[in-house]
C-alpha positions, 0 to 999 in steps of 0.5 A, a space after each residue: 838583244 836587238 830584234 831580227 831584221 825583217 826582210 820584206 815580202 816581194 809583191 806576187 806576180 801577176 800570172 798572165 790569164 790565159 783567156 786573154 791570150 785565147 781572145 787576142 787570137 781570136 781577134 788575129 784570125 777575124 782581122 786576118 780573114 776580112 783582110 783576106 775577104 776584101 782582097 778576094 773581092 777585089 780579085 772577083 771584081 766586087 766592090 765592098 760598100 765602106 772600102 775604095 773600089 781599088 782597081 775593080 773595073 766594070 767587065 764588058 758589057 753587050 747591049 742588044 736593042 730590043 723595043 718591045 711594047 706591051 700593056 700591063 694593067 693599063 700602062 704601056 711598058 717598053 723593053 727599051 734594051 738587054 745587057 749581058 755582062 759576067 757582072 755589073 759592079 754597080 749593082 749591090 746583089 751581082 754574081 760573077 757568073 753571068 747578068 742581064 740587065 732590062 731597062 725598060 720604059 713605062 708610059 701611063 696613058 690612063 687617068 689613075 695612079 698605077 702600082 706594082 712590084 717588079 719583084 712580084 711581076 717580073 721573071 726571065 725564062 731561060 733557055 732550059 724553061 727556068 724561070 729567075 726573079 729579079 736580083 736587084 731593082 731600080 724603079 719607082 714603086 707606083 706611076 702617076 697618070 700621063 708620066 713616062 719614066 724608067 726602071 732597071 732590073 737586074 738577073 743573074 744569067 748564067 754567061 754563057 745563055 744568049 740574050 736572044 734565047 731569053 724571055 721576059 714574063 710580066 704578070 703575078 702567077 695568079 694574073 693573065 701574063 705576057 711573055 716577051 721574046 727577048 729577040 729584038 723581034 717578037 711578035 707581040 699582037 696576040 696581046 693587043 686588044 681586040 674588038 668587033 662592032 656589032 651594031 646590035 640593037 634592041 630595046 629596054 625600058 622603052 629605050 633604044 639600045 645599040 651595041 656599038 664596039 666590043 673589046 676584049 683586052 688582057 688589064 683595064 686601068 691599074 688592073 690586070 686580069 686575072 690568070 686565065 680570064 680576059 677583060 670584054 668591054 662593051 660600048 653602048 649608045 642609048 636614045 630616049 624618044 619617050 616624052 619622060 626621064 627614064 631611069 635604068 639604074 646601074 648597070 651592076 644591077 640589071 647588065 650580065 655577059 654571059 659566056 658558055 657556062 659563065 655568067 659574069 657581073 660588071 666589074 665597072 662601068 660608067 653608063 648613065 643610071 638616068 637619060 632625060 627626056 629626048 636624049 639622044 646620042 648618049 654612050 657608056 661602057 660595061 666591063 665584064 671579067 670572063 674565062 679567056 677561052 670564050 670567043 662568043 657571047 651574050 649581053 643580057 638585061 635583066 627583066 625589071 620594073 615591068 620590063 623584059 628581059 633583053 639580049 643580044 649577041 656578038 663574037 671574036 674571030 
């Protein structure tokens, strides 16, 4: 009797995973929405790092000359010009509702290295007393002594506010700050230095003194003032008819301004701590920090080794 035939087992069937299916979907919306990302900003006229610019082209762009100088801790800054477009397609951070750009000069005449943050620093008031920080910078963090060289800032500006109307504001919110009417024509003098020479004379230590020049300036070499305060250097020629070196010692240790109610210590000063025997001629500065309201003040010596005390006076208009 042979044995029944067998009949082969047919391999299972392998079911497809519905997981799969999900993420393949998923994977078909996320191609889906880039390409509908990037012909987007194309349409908007923005440039997507990685892909052809396509047919972006830049909108027009309206130039105002503005040549503006101020002093901001010691260097020389200049609003070269302003430029309002509704977007600049160069810069990574535009809107497309409006942009200013500033390109602006900075010129360092002192004898330090100067640094700062535009980030920091820099803010546009609009015509409704709003103020905006820059969205995107192009500048050196620091400048070296004697260079000149140029930065870029960029603000989002809603289109339709002129640059006429528009003021740039430079200084930290807890330093002294100047504002520049983006006009083309501000009067910026209320900034400049001002200075008196009182030719006061007195004697210390045996010494005769004279109070040569006064200054009163918003920022010193790689500082600005402080918010609400200004900076007063004085200026002082010493001459030494004793038949001895005199010794003063620093300034930090017996010179005060006072001012008001404020009595101030020097913040810097590159006086001699010494004068020889017959030196004539000899002349340094104090600098002091006060209150920017003062206009009258009272340079003070303090009494020291058997020496009085000495004082005297001058004023801002």
């Amino acid at each position: 009797m042979q044995p029944a035939p067998i009949t082969p087992s047919r391999p299972p069937r392998k079911k497809t995973s519905g997981r799969t299916i999900l993420v393949l979907i998923l994977v078909l919306l996320l191609v889906l929405l880039g390409i509908g990302s990037y012909l987007g900003s194309l349409a908007l006229g923005f440039h997507l790092p990685g892909f052809p610019g396509g047919t972006a082209t830049q909108p027009s762009v309206t130039t105002s000359q503005i040549n503006a100088t101020v002093t901001y801790a010691g260097v020389d800054l200049t609003v070269l010009t302003a430029q309002q477009s509704q977007s600049f397609i160069n810069d990574p951070n535009t809107t497309s509702t409006g942009m200013v750009r500033l390109n602006i000069q900075e010129q360092n005449k002192t004898t330090v290295k100067v640094s700062w943050l535009y980030t920091n620093i820099a803010r546009l008031l609009l015509p409704e007393k709003t103020l905006v920080g820059p969205v995107y910078v192009q500048a050196h963090v620091g400048i070296a002594p004697g260079a000149t060289q140029k930065s870029v800032l960029d603000f989002a500006v809603p289109v339709n506010d002129k640059i006429s109307q528009l003021t740039l504001r430079l200084g930290a919110a807890n330093e002294a700050q100047v504002d520049i009417p983006l006009n083309g024509h501000a009067n910026l003098g209320k900034y400049n230095p001002q200075s008196v020479q009182p030719n006061g004379q007195f004697l210390y230590l045996g010494l005769n003194w004279t109070l040569v020049k006064a200054t009163s300036q918003l920022s010193i070499a790689g500082q600005q003032a402080s918010k609400g305060t200004t900076y007063i250097i004085v200026t002082l020629r010493v001459d030494n008819t004793l038949s001895q070196t005199a010794i003063t010692g620093s300034p930090f240790d017996y010179a005060r301004l006072k001012a008001g109610n404020t009595t101030a210590s020097p913040k810097f000063t590159d006086l001699p701590v010494s004068f020889d025997t017959g030196e004539t001629g000899q002349t340094g500065t104090i600098t002091f920090l006060v209150p920017q309201s003062s206009k009258a003040f009272t340079l003070i010596f303090l009494p020291q080794g058997g020496a009085n005390q000495a004082t005297t006076d001058f004023q801002f208009a």
